[in-house]
N, CA, C and O of each residue as an XYZ file, in Angstrom:
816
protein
N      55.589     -8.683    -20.826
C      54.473     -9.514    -20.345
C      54.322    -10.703    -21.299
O      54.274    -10.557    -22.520
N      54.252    -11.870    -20.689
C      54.168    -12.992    -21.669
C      52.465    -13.341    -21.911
O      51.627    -12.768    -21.215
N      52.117    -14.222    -22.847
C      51.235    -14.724    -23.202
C      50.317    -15.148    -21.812
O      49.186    -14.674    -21.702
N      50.857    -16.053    -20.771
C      50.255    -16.443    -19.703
C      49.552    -15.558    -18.848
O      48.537    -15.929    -18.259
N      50.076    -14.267    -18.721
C      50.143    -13.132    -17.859
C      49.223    -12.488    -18.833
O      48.258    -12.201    -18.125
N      49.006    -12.170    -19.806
C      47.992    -11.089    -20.545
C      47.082    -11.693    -20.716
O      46.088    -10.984    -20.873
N      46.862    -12.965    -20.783
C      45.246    -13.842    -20.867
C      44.948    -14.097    -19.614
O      43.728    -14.217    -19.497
N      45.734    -14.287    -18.238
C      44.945    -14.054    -17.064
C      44.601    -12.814    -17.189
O      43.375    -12.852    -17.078
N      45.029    -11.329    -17.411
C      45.152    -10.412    -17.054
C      43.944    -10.059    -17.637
O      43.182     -9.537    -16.823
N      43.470    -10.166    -18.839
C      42.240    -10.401    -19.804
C      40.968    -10.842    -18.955
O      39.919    -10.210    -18.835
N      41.313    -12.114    -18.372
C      40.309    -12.944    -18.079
C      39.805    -11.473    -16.192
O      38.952    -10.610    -15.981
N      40.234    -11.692    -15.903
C      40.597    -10.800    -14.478
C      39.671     -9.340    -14.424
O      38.993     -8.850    -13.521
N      40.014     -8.829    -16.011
C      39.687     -7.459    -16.491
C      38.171     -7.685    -16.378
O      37.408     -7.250    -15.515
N      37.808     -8.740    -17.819
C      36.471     -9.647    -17.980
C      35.500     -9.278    -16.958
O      34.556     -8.494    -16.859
N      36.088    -10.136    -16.244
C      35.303    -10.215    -14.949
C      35.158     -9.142    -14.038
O      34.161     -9.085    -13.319
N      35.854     -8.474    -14.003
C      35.713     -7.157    -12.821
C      34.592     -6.297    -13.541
O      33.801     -5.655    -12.849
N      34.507     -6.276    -15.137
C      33.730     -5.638    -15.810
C      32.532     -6.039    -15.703
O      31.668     -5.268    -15.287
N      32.258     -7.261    -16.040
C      30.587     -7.672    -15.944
C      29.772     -7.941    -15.006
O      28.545     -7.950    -15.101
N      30.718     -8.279    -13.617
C      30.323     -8.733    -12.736
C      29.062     -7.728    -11.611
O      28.182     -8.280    -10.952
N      29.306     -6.170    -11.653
C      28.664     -5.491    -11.196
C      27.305     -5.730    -12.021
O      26.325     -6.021    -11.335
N      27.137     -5.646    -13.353
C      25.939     -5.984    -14.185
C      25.229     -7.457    -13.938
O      24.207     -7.613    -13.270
N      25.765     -8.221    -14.423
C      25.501     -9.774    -13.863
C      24.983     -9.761    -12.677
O      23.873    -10.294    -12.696
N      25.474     -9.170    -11.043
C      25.032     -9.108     -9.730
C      23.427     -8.448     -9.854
O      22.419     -8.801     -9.242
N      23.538     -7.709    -10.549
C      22.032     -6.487     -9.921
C      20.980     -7.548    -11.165
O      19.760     -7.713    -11.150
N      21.866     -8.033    -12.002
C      20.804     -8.761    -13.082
C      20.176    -10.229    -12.197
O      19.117    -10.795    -12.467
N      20.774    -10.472    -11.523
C      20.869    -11.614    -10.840
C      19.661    -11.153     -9.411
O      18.575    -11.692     -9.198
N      20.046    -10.470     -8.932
C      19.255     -9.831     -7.745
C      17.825     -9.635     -8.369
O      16.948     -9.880     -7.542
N      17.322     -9.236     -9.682
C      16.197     -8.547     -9.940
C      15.717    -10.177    -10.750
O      14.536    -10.412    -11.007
N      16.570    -10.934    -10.992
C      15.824    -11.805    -11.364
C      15.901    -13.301    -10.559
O      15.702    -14.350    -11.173
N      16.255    -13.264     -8.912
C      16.144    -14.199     -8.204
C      15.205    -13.118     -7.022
O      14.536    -13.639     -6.129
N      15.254    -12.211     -7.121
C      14.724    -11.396     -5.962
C      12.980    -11.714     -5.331
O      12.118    -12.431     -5.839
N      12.925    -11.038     -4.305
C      11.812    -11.508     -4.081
C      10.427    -10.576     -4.092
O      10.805     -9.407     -4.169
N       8.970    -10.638     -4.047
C       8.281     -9.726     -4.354
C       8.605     -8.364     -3.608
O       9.123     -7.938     -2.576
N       7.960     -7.936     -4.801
C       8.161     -5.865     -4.600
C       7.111     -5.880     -3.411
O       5.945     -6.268     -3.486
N       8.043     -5.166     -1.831
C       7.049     -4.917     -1.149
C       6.292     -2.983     -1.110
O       6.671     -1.830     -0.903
N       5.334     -3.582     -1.384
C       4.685     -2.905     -1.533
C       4.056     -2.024     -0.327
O       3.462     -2.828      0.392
N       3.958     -1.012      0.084
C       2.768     -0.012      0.945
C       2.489      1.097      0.273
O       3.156      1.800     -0.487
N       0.932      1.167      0.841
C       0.170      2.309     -0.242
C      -0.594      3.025      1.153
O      -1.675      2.580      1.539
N      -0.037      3.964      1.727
C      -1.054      5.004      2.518
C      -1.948      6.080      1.529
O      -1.434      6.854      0.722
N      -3.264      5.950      1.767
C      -4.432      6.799      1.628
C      -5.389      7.479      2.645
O      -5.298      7.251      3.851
N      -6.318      8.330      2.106
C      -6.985      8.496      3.004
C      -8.002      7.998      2.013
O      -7.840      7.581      0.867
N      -9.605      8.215      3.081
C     -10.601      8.008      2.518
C     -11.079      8.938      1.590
O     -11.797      8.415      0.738
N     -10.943      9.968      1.490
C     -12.014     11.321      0.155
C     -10.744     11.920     -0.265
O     -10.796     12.608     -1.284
N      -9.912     11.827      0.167
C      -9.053     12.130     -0.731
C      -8.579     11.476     -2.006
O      -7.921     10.453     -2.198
N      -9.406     12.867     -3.272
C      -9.048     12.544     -4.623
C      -8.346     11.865     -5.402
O      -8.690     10.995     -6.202
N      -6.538     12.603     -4.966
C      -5.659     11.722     -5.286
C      -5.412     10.171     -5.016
O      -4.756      9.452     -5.770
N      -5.928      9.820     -4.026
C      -5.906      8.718     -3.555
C      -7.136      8.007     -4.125
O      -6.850      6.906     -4.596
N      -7.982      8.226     -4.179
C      -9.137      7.829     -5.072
C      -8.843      7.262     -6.325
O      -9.153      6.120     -6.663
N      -8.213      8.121     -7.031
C      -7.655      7.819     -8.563
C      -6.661      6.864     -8.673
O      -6.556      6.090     -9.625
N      -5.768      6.917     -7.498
C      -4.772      6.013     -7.319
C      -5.444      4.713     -7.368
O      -5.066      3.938     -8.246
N      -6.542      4.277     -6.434
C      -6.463      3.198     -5.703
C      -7.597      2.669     -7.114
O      -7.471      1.492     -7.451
N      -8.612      3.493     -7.857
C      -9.189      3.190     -9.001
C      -8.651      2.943    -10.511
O      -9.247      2.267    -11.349
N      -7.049      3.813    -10.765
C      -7.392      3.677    -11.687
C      -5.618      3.262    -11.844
O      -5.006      3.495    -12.886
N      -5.013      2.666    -10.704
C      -3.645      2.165    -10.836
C      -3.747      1.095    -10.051
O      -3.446      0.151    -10.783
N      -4.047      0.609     -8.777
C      -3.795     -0.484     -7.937
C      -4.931     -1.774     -8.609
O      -4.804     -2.848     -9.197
N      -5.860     -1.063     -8.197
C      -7.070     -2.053     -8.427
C      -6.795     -2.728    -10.035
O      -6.736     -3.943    -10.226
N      -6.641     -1.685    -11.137
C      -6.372     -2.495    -12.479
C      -4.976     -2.857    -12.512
O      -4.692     -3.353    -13.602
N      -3.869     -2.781    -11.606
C      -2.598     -3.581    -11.842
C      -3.315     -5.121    -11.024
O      -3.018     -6.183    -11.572
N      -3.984     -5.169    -10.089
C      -4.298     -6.332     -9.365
C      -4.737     -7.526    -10.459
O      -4.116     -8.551    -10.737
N      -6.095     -7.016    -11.017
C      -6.481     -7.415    -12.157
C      -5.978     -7.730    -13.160
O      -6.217     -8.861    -13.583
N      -5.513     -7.264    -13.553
C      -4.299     -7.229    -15.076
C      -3.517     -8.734    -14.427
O      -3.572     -9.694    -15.196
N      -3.043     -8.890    -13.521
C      -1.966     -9.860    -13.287
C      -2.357    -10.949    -12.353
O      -2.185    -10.832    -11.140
N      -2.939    -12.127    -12.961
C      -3.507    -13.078    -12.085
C      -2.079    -13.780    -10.993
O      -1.989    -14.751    -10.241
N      -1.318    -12.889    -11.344
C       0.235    -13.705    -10.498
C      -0.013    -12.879     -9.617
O       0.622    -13.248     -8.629
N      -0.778    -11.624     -9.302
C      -0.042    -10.478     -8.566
C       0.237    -11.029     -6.662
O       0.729    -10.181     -5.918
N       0.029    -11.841     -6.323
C       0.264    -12.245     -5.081
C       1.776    -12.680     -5.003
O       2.565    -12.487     -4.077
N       2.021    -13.429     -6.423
C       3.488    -13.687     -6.488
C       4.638    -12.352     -6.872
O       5.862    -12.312     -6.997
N       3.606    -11.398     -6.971
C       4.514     -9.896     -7.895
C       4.874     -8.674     -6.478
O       5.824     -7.902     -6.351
N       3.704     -8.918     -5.590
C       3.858     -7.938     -4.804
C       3.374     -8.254     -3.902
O       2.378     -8.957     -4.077
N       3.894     -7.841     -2.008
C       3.348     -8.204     -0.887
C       2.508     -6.602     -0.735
O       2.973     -5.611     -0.172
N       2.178     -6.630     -0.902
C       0.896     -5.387     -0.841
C       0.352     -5.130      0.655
O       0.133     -6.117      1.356
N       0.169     -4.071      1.072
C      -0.167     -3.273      2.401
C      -1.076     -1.935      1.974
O      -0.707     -0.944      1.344
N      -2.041     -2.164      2.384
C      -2.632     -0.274      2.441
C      -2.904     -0.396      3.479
O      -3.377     -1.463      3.868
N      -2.681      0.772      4.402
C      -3.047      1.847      5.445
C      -3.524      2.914      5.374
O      -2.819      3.895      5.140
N      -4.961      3.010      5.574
C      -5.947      4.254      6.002
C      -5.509      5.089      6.763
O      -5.793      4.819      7.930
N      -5.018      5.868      6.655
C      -5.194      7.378      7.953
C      -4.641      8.365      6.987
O      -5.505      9.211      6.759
N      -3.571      8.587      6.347
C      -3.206     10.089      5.855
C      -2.920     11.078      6.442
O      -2.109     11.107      7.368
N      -3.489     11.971      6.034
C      -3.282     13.546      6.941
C      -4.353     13.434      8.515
O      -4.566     14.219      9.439
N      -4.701     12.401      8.274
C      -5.637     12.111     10.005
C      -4.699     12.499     11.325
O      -3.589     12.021     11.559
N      -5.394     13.455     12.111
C      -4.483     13.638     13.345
C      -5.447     13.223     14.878
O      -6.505     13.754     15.216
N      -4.917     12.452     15.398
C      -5.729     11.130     16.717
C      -5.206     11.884     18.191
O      -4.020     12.142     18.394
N      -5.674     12.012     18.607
C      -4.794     12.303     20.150
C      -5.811     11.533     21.560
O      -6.922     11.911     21.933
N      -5.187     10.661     21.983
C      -5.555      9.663     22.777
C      -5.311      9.993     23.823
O      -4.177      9.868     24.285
N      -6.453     10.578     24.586
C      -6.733     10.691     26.398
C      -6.898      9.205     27.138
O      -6.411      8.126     26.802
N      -7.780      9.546     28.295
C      -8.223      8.575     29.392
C      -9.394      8.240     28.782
O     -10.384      8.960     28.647
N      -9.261      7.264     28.465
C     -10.699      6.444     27.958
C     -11.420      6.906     26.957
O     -12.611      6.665     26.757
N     -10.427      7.842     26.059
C     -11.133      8.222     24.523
C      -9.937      8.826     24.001
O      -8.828      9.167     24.413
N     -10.602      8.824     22.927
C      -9.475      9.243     21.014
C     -10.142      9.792     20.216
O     -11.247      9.407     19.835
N      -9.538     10.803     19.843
C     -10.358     11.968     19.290
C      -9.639     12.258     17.823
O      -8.493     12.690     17.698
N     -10.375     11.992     16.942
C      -9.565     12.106     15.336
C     -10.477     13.149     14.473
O     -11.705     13.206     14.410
N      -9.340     14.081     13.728
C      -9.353     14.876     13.044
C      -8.912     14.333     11.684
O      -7.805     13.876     11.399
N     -10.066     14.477     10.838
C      -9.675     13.904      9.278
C      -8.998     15.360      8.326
O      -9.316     16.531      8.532
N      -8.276     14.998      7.560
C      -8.097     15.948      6.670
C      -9.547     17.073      5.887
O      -9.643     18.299      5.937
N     -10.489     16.061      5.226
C     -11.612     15.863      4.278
C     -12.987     16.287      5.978
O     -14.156     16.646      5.833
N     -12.548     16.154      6.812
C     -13.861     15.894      7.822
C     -13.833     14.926      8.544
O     -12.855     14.188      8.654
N     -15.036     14.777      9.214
C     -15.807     13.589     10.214
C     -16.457     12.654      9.191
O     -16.411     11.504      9.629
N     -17.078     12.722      7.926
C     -17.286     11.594      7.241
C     -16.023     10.874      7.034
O     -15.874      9.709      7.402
N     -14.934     11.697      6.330
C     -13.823     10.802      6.220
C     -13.018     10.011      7.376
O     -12.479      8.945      7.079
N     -12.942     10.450      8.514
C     -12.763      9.929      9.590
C     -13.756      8.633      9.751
O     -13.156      7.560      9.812
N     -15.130      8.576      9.826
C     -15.737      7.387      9.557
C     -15.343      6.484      8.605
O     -15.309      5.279      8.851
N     -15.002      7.007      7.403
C     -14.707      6.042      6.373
C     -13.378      5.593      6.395
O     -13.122      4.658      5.636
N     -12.304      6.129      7.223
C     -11.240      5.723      7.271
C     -10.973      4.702      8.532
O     -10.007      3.962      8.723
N     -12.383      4.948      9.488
C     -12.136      3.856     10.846
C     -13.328      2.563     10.425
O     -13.671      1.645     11.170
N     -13.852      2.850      8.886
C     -14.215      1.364      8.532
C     -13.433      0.923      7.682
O     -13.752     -0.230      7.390
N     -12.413      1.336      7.047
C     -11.422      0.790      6.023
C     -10.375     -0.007      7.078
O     -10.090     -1.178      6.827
N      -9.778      0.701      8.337
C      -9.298      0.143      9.075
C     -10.557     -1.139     10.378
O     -10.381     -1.402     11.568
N     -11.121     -1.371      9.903
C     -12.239     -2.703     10.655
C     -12.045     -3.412      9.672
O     -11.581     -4.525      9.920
N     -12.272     -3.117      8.442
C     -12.845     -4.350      7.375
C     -10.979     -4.803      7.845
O     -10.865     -5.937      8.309
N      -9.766     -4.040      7.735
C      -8.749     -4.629      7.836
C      -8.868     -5.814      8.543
O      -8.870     -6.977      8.139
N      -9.004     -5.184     10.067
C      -8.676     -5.903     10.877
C      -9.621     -7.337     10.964
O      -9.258     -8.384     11.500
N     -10.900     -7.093     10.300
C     -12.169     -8.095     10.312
C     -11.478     -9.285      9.403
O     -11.788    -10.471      9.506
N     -10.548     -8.797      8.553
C     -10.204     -9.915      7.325
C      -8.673     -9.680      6.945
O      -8.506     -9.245      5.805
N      -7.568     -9.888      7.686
C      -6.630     -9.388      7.753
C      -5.676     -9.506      6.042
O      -5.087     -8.599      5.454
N      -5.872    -11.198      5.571
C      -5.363    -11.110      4.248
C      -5.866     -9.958      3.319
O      -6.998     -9.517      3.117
N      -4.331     -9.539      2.701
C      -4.974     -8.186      1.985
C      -5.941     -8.749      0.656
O      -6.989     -8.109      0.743
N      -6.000     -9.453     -0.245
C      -7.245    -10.019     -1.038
C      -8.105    -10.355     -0.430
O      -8.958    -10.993     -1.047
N      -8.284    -10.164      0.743
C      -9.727    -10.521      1.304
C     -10.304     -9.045      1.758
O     -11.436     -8.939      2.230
N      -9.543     -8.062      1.599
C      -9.931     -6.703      1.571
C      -9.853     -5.616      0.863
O     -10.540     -4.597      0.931
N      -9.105     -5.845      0.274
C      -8.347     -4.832     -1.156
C      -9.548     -4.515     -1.744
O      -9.781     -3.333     -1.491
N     -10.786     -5.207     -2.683
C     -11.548     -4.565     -3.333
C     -12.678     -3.933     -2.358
O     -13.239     -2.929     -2.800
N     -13.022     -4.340     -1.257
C     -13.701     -3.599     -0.120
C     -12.934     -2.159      0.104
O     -13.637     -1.229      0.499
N     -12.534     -2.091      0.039
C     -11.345     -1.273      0.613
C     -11.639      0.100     -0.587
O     -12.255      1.138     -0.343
N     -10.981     -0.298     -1.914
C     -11.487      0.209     -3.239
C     -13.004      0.643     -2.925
O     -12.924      1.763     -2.420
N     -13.928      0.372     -2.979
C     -15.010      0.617     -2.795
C     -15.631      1.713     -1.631
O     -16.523      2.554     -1.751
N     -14.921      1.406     -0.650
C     -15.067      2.442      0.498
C     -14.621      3.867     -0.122
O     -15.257      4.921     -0.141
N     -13.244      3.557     -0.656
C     -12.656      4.976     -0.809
C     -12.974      5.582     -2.070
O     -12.791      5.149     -3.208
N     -13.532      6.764     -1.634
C     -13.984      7.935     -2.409
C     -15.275      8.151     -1.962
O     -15.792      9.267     -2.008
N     -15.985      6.904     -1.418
C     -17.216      7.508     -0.814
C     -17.876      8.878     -0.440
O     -17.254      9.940     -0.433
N     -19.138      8.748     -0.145
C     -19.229     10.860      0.414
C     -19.552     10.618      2.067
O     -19.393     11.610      2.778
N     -19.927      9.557      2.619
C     -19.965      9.394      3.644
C     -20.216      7.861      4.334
O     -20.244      6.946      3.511
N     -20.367      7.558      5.488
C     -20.688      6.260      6.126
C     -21.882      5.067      5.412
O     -21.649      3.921      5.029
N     -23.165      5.807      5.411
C     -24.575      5.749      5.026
C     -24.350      5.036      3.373
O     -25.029      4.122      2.905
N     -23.242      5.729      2.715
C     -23.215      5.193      1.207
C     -22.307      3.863      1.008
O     -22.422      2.854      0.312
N     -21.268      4.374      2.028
C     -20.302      2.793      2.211
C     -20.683      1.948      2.758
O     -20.018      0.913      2.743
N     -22.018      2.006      3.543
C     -22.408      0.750      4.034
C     -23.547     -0.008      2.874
O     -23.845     -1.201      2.802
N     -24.141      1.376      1.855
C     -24.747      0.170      1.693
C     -24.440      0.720     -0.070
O     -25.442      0.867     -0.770
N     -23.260      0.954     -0.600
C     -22.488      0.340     -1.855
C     -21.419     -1.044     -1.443
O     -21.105     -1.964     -2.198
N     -21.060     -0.869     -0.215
C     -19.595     -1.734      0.361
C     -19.781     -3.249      1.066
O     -19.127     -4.271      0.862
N     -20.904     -3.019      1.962
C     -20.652     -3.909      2.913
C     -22.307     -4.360      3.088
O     -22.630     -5.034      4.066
N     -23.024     -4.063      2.371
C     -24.858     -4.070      2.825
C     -24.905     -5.477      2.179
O     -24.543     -5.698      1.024
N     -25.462     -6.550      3.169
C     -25.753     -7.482      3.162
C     -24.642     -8.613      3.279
O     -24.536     -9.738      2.790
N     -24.142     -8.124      3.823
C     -22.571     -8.784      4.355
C     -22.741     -9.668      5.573
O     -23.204     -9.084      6.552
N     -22.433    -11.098      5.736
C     -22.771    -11.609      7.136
C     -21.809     -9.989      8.297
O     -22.390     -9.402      9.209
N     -20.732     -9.761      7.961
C     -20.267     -8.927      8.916
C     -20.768     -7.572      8.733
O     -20.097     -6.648      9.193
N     -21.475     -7.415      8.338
C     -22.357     -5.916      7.723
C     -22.334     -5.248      9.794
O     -21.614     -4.399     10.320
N     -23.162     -5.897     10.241
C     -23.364     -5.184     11.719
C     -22.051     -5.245     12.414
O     -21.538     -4.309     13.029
N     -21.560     -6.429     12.259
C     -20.010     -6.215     13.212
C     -19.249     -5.032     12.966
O     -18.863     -4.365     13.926
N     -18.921     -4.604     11.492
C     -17.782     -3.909     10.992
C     -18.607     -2.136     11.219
O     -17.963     -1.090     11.299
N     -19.936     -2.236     11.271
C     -20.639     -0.915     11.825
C     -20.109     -0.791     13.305
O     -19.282      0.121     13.314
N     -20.200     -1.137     14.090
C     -20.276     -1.710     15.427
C     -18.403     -1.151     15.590
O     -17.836     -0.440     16.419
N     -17.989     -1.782     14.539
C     -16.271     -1.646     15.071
C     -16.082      0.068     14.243
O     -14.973      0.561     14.449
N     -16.739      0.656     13.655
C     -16.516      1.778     12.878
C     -16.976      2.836     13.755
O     -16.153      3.720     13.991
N     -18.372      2.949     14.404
C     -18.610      4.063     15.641
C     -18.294      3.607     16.846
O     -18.716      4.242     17.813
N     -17.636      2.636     17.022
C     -16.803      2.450     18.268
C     -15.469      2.901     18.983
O     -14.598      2.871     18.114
N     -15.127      3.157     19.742
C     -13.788      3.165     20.621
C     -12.846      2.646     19.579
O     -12.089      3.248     18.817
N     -13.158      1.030     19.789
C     -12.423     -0.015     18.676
C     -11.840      0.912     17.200
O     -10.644      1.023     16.929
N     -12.994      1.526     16.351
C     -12.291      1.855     15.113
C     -11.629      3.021     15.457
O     -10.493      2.951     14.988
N     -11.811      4.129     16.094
C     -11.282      5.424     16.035
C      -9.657      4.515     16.802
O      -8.844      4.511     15.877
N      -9.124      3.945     17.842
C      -7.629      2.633     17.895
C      -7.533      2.391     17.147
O      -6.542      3.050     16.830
N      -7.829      1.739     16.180
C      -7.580      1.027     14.464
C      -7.233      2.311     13.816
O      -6.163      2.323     13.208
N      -7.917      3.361     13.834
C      -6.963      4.923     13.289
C      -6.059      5.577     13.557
O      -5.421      6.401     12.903
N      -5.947      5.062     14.978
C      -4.778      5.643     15.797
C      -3.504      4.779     15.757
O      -2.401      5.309     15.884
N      -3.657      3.350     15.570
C      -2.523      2.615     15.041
C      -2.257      2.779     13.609
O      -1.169      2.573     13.071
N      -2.946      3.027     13.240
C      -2.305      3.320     11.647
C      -1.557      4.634     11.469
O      -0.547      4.793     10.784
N      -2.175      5.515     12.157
C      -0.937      6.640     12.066
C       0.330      6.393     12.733
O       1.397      6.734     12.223
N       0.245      5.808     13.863
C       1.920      5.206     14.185
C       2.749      4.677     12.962
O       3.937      4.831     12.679
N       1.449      3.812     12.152
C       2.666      3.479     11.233
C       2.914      4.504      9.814
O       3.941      4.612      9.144
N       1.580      5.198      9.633
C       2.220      6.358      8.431
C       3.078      7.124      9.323
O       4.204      6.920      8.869
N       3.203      7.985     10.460
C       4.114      8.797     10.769
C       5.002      8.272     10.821
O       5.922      9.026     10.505
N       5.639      6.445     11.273
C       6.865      6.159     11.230
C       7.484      6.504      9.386
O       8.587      6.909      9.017
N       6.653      6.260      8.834
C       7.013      6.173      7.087
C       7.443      7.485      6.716
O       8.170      7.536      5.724
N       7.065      8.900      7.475
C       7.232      9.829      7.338
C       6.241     10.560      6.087
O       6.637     11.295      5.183
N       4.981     10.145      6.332
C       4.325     10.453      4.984
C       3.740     11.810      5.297
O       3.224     12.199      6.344
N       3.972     12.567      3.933
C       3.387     14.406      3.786
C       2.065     13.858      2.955
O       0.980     14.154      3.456
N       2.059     13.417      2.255
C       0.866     13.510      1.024
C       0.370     12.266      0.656
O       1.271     11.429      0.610
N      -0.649     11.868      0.399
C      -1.425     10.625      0.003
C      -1.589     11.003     -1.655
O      -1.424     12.187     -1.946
N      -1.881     10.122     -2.660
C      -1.115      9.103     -1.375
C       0.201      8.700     -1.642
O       0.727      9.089     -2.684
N       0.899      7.881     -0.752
C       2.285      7.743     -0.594
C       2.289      6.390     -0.820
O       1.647      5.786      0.039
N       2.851      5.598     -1.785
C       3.395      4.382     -2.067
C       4.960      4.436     -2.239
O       5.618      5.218     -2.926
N       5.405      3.350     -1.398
C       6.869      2.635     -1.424
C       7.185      1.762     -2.020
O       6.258      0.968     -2.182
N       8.058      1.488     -2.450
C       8.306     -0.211     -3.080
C       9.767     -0.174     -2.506
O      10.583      0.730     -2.686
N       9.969     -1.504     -1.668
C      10.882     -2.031     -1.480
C      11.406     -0.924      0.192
O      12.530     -0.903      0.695
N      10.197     -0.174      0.663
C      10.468      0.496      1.887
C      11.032      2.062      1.073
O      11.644      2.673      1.949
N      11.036      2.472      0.420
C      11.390      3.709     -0.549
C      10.168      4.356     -1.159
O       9.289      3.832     -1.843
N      10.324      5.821     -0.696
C       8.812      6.223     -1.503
C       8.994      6.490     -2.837
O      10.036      7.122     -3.013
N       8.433      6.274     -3.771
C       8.296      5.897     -5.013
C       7.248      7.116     -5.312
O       6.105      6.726     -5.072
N       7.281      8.397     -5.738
C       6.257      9.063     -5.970
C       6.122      8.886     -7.754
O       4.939      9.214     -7.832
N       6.416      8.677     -8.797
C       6.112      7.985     -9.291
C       5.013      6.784     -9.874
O       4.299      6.624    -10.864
N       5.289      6.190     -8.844
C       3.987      4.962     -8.606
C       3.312      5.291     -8.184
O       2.768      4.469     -7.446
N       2.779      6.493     -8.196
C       1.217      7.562     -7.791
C       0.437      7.575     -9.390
O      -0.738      7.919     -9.515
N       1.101      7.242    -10.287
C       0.719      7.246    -11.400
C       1.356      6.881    -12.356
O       1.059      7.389    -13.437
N       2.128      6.173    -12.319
C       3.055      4.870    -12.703
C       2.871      3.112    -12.285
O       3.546      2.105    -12.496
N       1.746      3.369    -11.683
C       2.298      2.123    -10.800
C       2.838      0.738    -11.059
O       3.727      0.173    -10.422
N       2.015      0.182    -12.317
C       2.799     -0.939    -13.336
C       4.211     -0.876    -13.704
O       5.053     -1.773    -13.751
N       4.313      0.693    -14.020
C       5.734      0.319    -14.483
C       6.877      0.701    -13.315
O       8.086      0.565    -13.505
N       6.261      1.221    -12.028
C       7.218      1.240    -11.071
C       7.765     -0.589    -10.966
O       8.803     -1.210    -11.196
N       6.517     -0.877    -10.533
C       6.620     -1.972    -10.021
C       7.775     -3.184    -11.082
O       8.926     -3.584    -10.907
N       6.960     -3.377    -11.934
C       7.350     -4.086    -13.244
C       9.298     -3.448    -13.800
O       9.806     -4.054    -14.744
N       9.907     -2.596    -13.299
C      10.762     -1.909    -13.269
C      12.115     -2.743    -12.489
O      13.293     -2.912    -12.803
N      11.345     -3.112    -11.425
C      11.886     -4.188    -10.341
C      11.156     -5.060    -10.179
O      11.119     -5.348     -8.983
N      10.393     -5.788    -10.894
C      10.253     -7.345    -10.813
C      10.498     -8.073    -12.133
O      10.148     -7.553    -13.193
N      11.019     -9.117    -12.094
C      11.270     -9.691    -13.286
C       9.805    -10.499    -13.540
O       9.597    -10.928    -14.674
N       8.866    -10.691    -12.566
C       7.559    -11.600    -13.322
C       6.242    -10.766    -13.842
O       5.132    -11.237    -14.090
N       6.648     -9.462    -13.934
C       5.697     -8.937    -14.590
C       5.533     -9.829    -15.910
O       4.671     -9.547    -16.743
């Protein structure tokens, strides 16, 4: 082998070597935000702690976080809906309070669809002990205070519960709560969640 042939052969090697590293280094640092989904229910504990003492202070902590993560929560959980002729009938894990509190978490959604325009409402609802306290720790004195009542013992919210389980059962979720990043459940980021996230984003 001459000189010409062992320094391509070098250069060739080089490259086949770093290039798998370089690619995924490249991906995590041109990539785009961690998408995020977080299914909960309403009284459920775990989910409580989650949404108090990991989501809400990663939000905070990071005045970028709109640029860090496309963020989604969906209310329903272990909720089971079964939709007749002109009614829908939902079974909460926790009860009929939680069923209320989970068909006003899904109104305030739909009332204010950007998730920062609901995320700390949202926080606030969940863990509640019933309707009566979330209306008036959450939403009491709210221009939409009567609308989002109105959409919560209505037809309207118990549909808003029933579409959300279409989309946790498509996700295949057993337990709340269930966060994904990047469409992957991440159980982990049940109590990790900074450093799930921050794991795969380069702008933490």
């Amino acid at each position: 082998m001459n000189s010409v042939t062992a320094a391509f052969s070098f250069v060739v090697l080089f490259f086949a070597l770093i290039a798998p590293c370089d690619s995924q280094f490249n991906r995590k640092r041109q990539g785009d935000r961690v998408k995020v989904d977080v299914y909960i229910e309403a009284q459920c504990p775990f989910s409580t702690k989650f949404m108090h003492n990991q989501l809400i202070p990663f939000v905070r902590k990071y005045p970028n976080h709109p640029n860090l993560i496309d963020l989604r929560v969906i209310p329903h959980g272990n909720t089971v809906c079964h939709k007749g002729i002109r009614r829908i009938h939902c079974t909460c894990f926790h009860g009929f309070a939680e069923c209320q509190l989970n068909q006003l978490m899904n109104c305030v959604i739909k009332h204010h669809p950007y998730i920062y325009d609901h995320l700390e409402t949202l926080s606030c609802i969940q863990g509640q002990p019933d309707l009566a306290s979330a209306q008036f720790s959450c939403i009491r004195g709210r221009p939409d205070e009567a609308s989002l009542m109105r959409c919560t013992k209505s037809y309207k919210g118990r549909k808003l519960l029933l579409e959300s389980g279409y989309t946790t059962n498509r996700a295949g979720v057993n337990i709340v709560p269930w966060v994904t990043l990047n469409g992957w459940f991440n159980d982990p980021a049940s109590i990790h969640f900074e450093r799930e996230v921050c794991n795969i984003s380069p702008n933490c």
